[in-house]
C-alpha positions in Angstrom: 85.2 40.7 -17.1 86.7 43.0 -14.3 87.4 45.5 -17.2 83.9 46.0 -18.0 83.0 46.4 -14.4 85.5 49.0 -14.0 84.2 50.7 -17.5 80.3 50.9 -16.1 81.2 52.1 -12.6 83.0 55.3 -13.9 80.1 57.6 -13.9 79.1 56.1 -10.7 82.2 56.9 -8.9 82.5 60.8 -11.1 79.2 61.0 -9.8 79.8 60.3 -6.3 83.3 62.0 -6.9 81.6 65.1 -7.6 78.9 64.9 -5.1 81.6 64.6 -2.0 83.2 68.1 -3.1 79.9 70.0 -3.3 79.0 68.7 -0.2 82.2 69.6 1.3 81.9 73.0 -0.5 78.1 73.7 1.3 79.2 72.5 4.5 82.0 75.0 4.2 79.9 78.0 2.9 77.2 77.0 5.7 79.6 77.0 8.6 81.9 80.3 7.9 81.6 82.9 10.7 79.3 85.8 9.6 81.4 89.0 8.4 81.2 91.7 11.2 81.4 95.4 11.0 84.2 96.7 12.6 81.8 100.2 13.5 79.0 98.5 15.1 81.0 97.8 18.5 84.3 100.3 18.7 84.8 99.8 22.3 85.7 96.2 21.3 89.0 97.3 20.0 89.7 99.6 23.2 89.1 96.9 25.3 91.5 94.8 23.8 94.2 97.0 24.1 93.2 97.6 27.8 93.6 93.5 28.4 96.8 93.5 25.9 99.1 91.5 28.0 102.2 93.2 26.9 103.1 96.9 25.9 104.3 96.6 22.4 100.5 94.4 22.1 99.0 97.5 24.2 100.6 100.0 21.4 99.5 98.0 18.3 95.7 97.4 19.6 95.6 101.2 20.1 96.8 102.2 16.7 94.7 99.7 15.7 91.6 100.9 17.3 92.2 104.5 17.0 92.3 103.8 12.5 89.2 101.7 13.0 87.7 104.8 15.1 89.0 107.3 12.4 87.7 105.3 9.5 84.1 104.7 11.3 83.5 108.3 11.8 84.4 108.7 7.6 80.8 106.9 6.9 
């Protein structure tokens, strides 16, 4: 008899199977951070490099915020 108990309860446990990885899958989509745009705040990035704790951190923020400047004034 444990056989057919096991052969009922498969759609149950697909079912519930299922339901566990689209919840996971909302939760996920619900909770990621919202995409930003890098041109709405450019000081952000020359800030950072200002508070870069060490130089070669200092160089890299700097190139980094002077292509985000460059590609901002683009649009």
């Amino acid at each position: 008899m444990p056989g057919a108990v096991m052969r009922s309860n498969w759609p149950l446990r697909a079912a519930i199977f299922l339901f566990v990885i689209f919840l996971i899958a909302v939760l996920s989509w619900l909770t990621q951070p919202p995409h930003e745009d890098p041109c709405a705040n450019p000081q952000a990035d020359v800030s950072a490099a200002v508070l870069a704790d060490q130089p070669g951190e200092q160089d890299a923020m700097v190139n980094r915020a002077i292509i985000l400047k460059g590609n901002c004034e683009k649009d």
